[in-house]
C-alpha positions as CSV (number, residue, x, y, z in Angstrom):
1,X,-33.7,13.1,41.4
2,X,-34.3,9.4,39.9
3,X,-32.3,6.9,41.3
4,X,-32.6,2.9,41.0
5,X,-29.9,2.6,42.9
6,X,-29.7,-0.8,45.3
7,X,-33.8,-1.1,44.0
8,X,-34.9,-3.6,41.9
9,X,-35.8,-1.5,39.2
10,X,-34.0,-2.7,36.4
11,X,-33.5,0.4,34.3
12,X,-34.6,3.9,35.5
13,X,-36.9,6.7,33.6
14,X,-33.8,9.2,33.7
15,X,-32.2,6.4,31.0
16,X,-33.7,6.4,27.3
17,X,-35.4,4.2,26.0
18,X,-33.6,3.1,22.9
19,X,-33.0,-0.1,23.5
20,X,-35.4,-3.1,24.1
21,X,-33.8,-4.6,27.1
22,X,-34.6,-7.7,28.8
23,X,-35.4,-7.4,32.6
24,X,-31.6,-7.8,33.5
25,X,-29.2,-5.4,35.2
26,X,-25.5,-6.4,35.9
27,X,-23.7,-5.1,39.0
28,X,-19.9,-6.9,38.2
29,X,-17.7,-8.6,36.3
30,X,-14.2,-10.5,35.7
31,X,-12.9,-12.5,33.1
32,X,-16.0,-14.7,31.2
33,X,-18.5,-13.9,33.6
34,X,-21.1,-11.2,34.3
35,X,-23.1,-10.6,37.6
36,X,-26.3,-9.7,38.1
37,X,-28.0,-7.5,41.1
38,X,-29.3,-10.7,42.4
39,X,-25.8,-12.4,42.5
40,X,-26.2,-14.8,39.8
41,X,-23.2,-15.5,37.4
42,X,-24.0,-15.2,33.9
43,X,-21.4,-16.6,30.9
44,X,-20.7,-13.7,28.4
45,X,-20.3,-15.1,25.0
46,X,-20.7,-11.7,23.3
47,X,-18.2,-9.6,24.8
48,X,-20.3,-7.1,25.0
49,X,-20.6,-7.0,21.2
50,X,-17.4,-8.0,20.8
51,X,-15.6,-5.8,22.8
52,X,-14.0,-7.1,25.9
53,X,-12.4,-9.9,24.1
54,X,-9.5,-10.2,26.6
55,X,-12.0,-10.6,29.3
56,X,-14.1,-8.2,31.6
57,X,-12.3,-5.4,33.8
58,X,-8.7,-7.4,32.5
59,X,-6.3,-7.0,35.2
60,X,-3.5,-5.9,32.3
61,X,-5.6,-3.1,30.7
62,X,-7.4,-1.9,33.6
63,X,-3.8,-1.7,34.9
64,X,-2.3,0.7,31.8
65,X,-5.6,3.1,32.4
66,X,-4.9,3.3,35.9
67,X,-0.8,4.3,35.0
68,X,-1.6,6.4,32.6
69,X,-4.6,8.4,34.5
70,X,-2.0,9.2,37.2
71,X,0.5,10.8,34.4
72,X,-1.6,12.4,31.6
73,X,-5.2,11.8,30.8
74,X,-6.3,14.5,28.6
75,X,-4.9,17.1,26.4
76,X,-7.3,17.2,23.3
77,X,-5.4,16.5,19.5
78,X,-4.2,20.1,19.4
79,X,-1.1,18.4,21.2
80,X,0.5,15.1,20.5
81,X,1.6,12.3,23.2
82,X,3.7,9.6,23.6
83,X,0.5,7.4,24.4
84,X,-0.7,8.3,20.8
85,X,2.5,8.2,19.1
86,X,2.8,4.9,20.6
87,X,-0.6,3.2,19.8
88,X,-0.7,4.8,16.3
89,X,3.1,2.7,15.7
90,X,1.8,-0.1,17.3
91,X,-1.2,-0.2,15.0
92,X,0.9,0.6,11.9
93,X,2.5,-2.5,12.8
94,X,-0.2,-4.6,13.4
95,X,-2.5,-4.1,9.7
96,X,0.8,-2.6,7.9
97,X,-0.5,0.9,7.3
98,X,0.9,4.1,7.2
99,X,-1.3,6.5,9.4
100,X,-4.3,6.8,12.4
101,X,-6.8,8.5,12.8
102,X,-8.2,8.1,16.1
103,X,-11.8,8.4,17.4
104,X,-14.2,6.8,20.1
105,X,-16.1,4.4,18.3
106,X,-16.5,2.2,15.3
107,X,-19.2,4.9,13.7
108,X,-17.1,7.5,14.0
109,X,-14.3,5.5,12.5
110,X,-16.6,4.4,9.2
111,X,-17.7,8.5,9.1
112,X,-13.7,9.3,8.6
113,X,-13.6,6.7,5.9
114,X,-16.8,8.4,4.0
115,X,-15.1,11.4,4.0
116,X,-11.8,9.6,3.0
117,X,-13.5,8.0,0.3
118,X,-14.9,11.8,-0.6
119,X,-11.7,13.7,-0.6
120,X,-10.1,10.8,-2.8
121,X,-13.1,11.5,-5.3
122,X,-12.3,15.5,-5.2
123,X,-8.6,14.8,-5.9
124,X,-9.8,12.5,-9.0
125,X,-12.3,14.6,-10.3
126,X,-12.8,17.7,-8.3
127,X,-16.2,16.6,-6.7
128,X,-17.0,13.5,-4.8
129,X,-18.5,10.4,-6.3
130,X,-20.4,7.1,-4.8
131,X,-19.4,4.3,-2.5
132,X,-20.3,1.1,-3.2
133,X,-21.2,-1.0,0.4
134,X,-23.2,-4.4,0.4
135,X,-26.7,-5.7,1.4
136,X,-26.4,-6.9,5.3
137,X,-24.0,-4.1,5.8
138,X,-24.0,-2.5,9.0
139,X,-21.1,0.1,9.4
140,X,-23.0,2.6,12.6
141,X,-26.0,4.7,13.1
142,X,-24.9,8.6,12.6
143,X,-26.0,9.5,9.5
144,X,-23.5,9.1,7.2
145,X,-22.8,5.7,8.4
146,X,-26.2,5.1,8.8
147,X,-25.9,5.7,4.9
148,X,-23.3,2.7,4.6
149,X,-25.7,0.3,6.5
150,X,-28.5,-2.0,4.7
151,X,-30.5,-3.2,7.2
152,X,-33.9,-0.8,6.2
153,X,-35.7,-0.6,9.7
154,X,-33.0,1.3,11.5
155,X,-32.5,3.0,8.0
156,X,-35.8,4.6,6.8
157,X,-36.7,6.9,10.2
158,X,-33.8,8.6,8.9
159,X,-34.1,9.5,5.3
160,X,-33.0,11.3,3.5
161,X,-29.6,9.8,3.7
162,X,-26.4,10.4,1.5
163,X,-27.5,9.9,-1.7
164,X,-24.0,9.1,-3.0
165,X,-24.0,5.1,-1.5
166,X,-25.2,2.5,-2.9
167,X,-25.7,-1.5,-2.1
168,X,-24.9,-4.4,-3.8
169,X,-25.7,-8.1,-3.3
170,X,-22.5,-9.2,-0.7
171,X,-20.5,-11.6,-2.4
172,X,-21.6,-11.2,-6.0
173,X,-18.6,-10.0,-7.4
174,X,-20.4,-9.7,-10.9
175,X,-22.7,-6.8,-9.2
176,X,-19.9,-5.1,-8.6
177,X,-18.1,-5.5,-12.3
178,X,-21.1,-4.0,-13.4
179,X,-21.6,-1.3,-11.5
180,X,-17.9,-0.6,-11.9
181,X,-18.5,-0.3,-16.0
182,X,-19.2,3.6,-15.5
183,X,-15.7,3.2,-13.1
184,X,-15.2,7.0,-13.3
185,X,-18.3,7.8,-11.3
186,X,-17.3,5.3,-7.9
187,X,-14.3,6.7,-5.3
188,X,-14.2,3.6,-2.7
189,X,-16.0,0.3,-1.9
190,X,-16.6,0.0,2.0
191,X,-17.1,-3.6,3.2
192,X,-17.3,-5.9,6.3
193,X,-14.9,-9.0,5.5
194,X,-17.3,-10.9,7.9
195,X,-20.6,-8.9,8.1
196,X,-21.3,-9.2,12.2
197,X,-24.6,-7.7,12.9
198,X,-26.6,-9.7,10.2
199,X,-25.4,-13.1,11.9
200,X,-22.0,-13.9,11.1
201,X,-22.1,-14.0,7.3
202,X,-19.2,-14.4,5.3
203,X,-18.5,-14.2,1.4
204,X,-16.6,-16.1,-1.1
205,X,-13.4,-17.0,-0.1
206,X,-12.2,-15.3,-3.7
207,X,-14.7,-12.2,-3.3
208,X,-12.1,-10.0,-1.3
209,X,-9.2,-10.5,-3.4
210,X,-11.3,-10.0,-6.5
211,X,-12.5,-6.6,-4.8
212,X,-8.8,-5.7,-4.5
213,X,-8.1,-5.9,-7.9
214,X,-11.1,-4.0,-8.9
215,X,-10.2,-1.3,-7.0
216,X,-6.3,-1.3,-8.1
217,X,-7.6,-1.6,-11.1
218,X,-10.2,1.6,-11.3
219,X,-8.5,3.9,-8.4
220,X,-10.8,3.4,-5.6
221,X,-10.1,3.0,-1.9
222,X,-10.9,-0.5,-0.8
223,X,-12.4,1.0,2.7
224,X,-12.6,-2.8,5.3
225,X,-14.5,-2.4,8.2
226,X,-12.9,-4.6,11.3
227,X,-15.1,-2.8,13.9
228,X,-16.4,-6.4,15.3
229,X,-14.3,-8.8,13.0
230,X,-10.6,-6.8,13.9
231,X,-8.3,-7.3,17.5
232,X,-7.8,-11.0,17.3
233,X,-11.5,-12.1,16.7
234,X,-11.2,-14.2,14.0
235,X,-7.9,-15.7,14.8
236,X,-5.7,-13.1,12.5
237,X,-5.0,-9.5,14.2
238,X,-7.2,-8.2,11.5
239,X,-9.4,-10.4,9.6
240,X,-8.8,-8.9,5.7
241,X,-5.6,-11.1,6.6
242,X,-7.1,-14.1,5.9
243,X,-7.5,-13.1,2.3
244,X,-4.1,-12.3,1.6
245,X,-5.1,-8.2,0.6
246,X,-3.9,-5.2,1.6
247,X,-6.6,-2.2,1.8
248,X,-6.2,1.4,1.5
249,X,-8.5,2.3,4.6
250,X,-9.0,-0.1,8.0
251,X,-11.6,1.0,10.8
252,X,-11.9,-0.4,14.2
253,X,-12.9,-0.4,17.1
254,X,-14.8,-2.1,19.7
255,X,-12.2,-4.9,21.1
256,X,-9.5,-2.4,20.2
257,X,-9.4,-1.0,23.5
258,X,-11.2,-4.0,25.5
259,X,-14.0,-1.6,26.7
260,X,-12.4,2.2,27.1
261,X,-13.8,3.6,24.3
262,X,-11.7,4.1,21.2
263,X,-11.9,3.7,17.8
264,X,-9.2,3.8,14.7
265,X,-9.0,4.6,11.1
266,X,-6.0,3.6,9.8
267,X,-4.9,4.7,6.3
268,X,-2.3,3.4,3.9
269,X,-1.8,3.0,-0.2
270,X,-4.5,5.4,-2.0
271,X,-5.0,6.6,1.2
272,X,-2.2,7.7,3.0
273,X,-1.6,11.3,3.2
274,X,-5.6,12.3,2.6
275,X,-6.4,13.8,6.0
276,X,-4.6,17.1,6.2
277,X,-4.7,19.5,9.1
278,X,-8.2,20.9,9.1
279,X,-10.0,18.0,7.3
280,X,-11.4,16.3,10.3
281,X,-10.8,16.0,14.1
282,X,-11.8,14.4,17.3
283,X,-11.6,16.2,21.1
284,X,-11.4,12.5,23.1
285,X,-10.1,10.5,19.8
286,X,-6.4,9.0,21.1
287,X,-6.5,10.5,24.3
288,X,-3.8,8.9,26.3
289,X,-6.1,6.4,28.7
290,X,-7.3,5.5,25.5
291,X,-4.1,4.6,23.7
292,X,-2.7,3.3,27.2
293,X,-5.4,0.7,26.7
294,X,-5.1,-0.1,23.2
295,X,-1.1,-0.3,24.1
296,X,-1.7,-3.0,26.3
297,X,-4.4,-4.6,24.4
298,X,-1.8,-4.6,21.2
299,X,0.5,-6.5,23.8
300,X,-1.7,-9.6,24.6
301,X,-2.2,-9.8,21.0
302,X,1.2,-9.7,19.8
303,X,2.2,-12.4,22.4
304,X,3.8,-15.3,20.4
305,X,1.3,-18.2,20.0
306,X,-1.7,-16.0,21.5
307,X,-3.5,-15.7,18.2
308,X,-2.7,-19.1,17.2
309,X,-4.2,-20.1,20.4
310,X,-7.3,-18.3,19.2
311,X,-7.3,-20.5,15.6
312,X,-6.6,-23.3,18.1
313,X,-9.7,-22.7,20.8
314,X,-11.8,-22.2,17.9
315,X,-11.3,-25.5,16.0
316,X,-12.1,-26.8,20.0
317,X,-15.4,-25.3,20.3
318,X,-16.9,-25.8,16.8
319,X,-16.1,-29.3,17.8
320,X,-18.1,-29.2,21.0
321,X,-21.0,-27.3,19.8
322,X,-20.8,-30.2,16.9
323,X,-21.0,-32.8,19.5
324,X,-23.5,-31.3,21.8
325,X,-25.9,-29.5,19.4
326,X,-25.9,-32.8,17.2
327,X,-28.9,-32.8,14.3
328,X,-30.1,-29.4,15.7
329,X,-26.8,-27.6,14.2
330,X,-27.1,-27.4,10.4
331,X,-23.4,-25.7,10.3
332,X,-21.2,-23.2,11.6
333,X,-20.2,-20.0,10.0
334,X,-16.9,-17.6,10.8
335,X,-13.9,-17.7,11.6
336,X,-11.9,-17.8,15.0
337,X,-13.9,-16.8,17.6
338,X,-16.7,-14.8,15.4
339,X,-19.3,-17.7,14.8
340,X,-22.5,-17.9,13.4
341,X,-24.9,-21.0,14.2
342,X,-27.3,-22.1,11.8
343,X,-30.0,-24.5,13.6
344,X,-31.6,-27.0,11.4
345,X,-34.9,-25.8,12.0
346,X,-36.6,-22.6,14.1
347,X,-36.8,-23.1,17.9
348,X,-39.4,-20.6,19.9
349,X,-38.3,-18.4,22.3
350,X,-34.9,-18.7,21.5
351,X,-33.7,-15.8,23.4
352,X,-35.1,-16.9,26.6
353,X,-34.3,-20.3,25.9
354,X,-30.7,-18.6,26.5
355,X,-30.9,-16.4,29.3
356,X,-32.8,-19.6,31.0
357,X,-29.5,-21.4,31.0
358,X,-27.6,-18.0,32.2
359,X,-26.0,-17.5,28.7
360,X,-25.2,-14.0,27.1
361,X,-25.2,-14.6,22.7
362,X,-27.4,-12.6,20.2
363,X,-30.1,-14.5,18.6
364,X,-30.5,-13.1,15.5
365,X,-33.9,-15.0,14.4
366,X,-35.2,-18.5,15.2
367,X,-32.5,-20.5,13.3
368,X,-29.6,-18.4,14.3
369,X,-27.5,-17.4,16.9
370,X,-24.1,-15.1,16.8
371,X,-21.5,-16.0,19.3
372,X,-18.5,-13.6,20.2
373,X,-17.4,-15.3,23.1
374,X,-13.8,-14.0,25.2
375,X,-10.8,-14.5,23.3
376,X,-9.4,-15.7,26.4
377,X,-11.8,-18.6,27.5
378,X,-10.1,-21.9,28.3
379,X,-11.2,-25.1,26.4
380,X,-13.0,-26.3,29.5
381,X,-15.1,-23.2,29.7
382,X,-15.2,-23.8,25.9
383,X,-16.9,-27.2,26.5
384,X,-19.0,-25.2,28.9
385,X,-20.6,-23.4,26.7
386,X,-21.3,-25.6,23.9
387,X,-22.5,-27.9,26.9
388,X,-25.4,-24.7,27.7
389,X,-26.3,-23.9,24.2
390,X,-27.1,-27.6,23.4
391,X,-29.5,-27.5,26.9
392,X,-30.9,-24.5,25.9
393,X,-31.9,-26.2,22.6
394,X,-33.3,-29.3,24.3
């Protein structure tokens, strides 16, 4: 038996080694803050890739789970439950859609919409046609939405993928007007309305809408993907809000459940009514711990004035990281709480430069750094932070 624990080892043989993790293990956390198995405090501004946006081991969700366990934790999806029923409502609600679909992450989520987007296409024309997805895209790593995602390095192990998606230049609008002038051939565009992974990238403010209309216009499912950018991140319950649009397919995931795992594909418009009994299924998706904790997450969010507060905090911290970063911040990119520095020039050892100042962010390359910091930081730990990342920079 391998066992690291109460060693220093950071991470044992038994674990794989996918990942390329710095020597760091954490043994705790609450709220903001992460603790290491030497005791120091460490201030998490990336959630955990955007997932615990309502804090670490939050008192209200952890709280749900632990109800819920006690009364019904598993019965698989050939049963319903209130829990579901519930969540699913909830959800409805919250994106004004018709129908969920739920799984246990956001790659799972973006594989339902593929095959969304493929049974739309056999109902059109008897056989399933492409999907258009952008450059920077990152929708998972399973194959199909391996498929969906640009970035090559994590693509090309893999090939072949599904030939049926392509990529267009994000926010070039005119790519896609031209790719759309054989129409017939396309079934759904898949997009990110703030692409996370590749640094906090946003398009056009008229790209979306224009999108919509494209899609209204030619019958295809406009497919968003709020796995990072959906649950309050960006100041909106779901950030395709911000353009005014309403999709056909929504997936989410990540801070939908503040760290139980669960993921969502809501359907509505084109969309609604596509899955049918048989069509696709999930053992753990919506099980009720699950959709106790996406209940109770929904109920922080729906608080009046909490995602205004978010809107609020943000305008607060882009004006400390102004004031503290100075010349060294060329601008900010995002929107609520999903930011994206651009330093005026490259800075060496970036990433260390960070962790020396006990700060949790992705550095993405020399000149940029993605922040997802907790939802539910006050503005004095919002000072905090800029406070760090303009020391880090000195």
């Amino acid at each position: 038996m391998i066992t690291t624990e109460n060693s220093p080892i950071i991470q044992s043989a038994a674990v794989a080694n996918s990942y390329g993790r710095p020597s760091l293990k954490f043994v705790s956390a609450d709220g903001i803050r992460l603790t290491d198995a030497e005791g120091k405090r460490w201030f998490d501004a990336l959630c955990g890739i955007g997932v615990a946006n309502l804090g670490h081991c939050n008192p209200q969700v952890n709280d749900a789970i632990y109800k819920q366990m006690q009364t019904l934790d598993h019965i698989s999806n050939l049963y319903a439950s209130e829990a579901q029923n519930r969540a699913a409502e909830m959800l409805c609600n919250a994106a004004n859609m018709e129908e969920v679909f739920f799984c246990n992450s956001g790659t799972e989520a973006n594989e339902a919409a593929i095959k969304l987007a493929r049974i739309h296409g056999m109902n059109k024309r008897g056989s399933a046609g492409r999907i258009i997805c952008f450059s920077g895209a990152f929708h998972g790593r399973s194959l199909g939405a391996l498929s969906a995602t640009a970035k090559e390095a994590i693509r090309a192990p893999f090939y072949p993928l599904l030939a049926n998606i392509e990529h267009l230049s994000f926010g070039d609008i005119n790519a896609v007007r031209a790719a759309l002038v054989s129409a017939d051939e396309y079934d759904a565009i898949l997009l990110e309305p703030i692409q996370g992974e590749a640094g906090v990238i946003c398009p056009p403010n008229t790209f979306i809408p224009e999108l919509a209309a494209l899609c209204a216009k030619h019958n295809l499912l406009l497919m968003v993907d709020e796995v990072q950018s959906g649950n309050g991140r960006t100041g909106k319950y779901f950030a395709f809000q911000h353009s005014g649009i309403q999709p056909d397919v929504v997936t989410t995931a990540k801070g939908l459940a503040n760290g139980f795992p669960a993921g969502a594909t809501l359907l509505g418009g084109k969309a609604t009514g596509l899955f049918t009994p048989g069509t696709h299924g999930s053992t753990y998706g919506g099980n009720p711990m699950a959709c106790a904790a996406i209940e109770s997450v929904y109920s922080v969010l729906s608080e009046p004035g909490f995602l205004e507060g978010v809107t609020e905090l943000s305008r607060h911290f882009q004006a400390q990281l102004a004031k503290y970063l100075g010349s060294r911040l060329e601008r900010i990119d995002g929107l609520g709480l999903m930011l994206g520095l651009q330093l005026s020039d490259g800075i060496e050892n970036l990433a260390q430069r960070m962790l020396d100042q006990g700060i949790l962010v992705n550095v993405i390359n020399a000149e940029r750094i993605r922040l997802l910091p907790p939802l539910i930081m006050t503005h004095e730990e919002a000072t905090e932070l800029a406070v760090a990342i303009g020391q880090a920079l000195d």
